[in-house]
Structures are given as structure tokens and as C-alpha cells.
N, C-alpha and C positions, 0 to 999 in steps of 0.2 A: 429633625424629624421631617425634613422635605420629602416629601414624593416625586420624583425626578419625574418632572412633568404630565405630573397628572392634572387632570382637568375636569370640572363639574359641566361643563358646557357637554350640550346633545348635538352641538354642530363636527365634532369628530367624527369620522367614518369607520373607525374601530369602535368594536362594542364594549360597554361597562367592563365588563372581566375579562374579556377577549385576552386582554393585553394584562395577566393577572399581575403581574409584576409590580404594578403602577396604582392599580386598586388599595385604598386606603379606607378602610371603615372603623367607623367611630363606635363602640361597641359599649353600652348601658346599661347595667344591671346592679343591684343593689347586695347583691348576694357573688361573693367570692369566686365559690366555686363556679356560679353559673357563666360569670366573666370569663374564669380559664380553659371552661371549655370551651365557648362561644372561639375565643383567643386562636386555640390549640384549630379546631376547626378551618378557620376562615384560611390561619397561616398554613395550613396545609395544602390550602389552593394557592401558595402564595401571595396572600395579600398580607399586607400594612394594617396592622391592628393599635390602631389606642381604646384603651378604654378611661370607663368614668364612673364612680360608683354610684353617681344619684344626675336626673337632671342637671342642677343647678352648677353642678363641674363641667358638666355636656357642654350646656350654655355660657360656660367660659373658655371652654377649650374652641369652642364654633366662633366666640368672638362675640355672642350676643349678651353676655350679662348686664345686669343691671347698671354696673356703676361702668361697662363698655361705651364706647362711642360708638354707636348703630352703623356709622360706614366707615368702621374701621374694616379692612378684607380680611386681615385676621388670617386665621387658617382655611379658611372659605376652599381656595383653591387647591388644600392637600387632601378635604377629603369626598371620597364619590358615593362613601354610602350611610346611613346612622342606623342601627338597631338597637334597638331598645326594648329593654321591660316593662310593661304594663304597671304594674304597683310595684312603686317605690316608695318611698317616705319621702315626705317633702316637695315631690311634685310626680304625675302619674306621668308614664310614658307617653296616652295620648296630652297630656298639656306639653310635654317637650315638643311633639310632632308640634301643633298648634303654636307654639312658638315659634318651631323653624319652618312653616308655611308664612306665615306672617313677616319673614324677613324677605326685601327683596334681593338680598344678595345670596341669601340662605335657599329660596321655596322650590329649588328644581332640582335640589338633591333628594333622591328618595331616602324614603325612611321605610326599614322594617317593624314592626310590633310583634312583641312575641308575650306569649303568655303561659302558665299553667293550667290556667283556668280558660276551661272551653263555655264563652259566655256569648251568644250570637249578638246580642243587642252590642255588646264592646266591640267585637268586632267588625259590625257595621261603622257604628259610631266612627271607628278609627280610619276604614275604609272612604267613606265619607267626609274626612277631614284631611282625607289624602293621602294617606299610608299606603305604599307598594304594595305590600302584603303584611297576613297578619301569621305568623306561625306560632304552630304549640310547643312547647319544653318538656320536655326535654330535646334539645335539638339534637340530628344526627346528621354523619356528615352528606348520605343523600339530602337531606332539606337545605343544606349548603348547596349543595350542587343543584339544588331547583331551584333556589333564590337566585344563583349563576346565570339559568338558562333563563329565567323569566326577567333578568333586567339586560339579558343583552336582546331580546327581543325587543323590550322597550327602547333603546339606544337603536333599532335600526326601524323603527315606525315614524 
């Protein structure tokens, strides 16, 4: 599951998805269906999709679980993006964010939030804790493609 040389680092001159080939997102949702669309979506921009069905698999597949060694690199550098659902069981998508800000080898990876529920207070919250962006679900593949555009702007500021 390598990503032929993809990279979390913002010192590349190519943008986040410029280069979609190489783009690798970590995809979170607790709910089936919403993973294979989420799935279907991203890979149609060509990008690298794994997914996780709750946090605490996130957090294993990232390299931070509990019973991980905190600097192990892990998968750190195959992937460039995490998005995630809001309410899951077992840990909410903003505490995954929150864990992976809290990593130093983890916190410059963005993270998307996505919800069903249009709650302004969570949304800040999450904004506030560092989330790229927060988008609504049912996703469609234009929100794909403005998540596209807005993190390759970020990748060239």
C-alpha cells in the first residue's frame, strides 16, 4: 500500500492533488455505505483511498494507537489527507482530529470533517481544533472537487 512517493511535507512545489496519482486519503466513517461512496468519489479523482470504520482503526492505521510506539513513522508518510465522520461509536471524529493535531509527526496533515448533521457550534468547534474543512453528507463529487481546490491552495500559501 505505498504511495510512490508521496509526501505530508508543505515544502513540495506541487500542490496536495495537483499531482492526484500520489494523493493517498485516509477515509473514516462508521457507516458502509458512506465509506464506499466517500471511496468511489475520491478514486475517481484518482487518488489512493484506505479506509477505517471507527477512529480507533484510524489511529492504528496512522501509527498512533495506544499500545504504538508514538515515533514509530508508521504510515505517516503514505498519507496526505484524513476525512472523517463526525459521530461514530467509540470516538467522535473531532477527538480523532484532536489526536492527530496532537501528534508531532501526525499535525500537518489536514483533516476533513464531515457530517449529516448541520450543527454550527461543531463545526466551529472542529474548525477551531484545526480541521481543513467541515463538509455536509451526503458528499457529491463537486465537494470532492472543492476539497481538491481548497487544499491545493493551501499547499501553495
Amino acid at each position: 500500500m505505498e504511495a510512490s512517493s508521496a509526501s505530508s511535507s508543505s515544502s513540495s512545489s506541487t500542490g496536495f492533488m495537483e499531482n492526484v496519482e500520489q494523493a493517498h486519503v485516509l477515509a473514516v466513517d462508521d457507516s458502509i455505505i458512506d465509506r464506499k461512496l466517500i471511496e468511489k468519489l475520491l478514486k475517481n479523482l484518482s487518488c489512493k483511498v484506505t479506509t477505517a470504520e471507527n477512529g480507533l482503526r484510524a489511529l492504528e492505521f496512522l501509527g498512533l494507537g495506544d499500545h504504538q510506539n508514538s515515533s514509530l513513522e508508521g504510515n505517516i508518510s503514505k498519507v496526505n489527507l484524513v476525512i472523517t465522520d463526525y459521530c461514530m461509536p467509540g470516538m467522535t471524529g473531532y477527538e480523532l482530529l484532536k489526536k492527530i493535531k496532537e501528534s508531532s509527526l501526525m499535525k500537518e496533515v489536514p483533516v476533513v470533517i464531515m457530517s449529516s448533521e448541520y450543527v454550527p457550534n461543531r463545526i466551529n468547534k472542529c474548525l477551531e481544533e484545526g480541521a481543513q474543512m467541515f463538509m455536509l453528507k451526503p458528499l457529491r463529487q463537486s465537494d470532492i472537487k472543492k476539497l481538491r481546490c481548497h487544499l491545493m491552495k493551501l499547499e501553495r500559501t
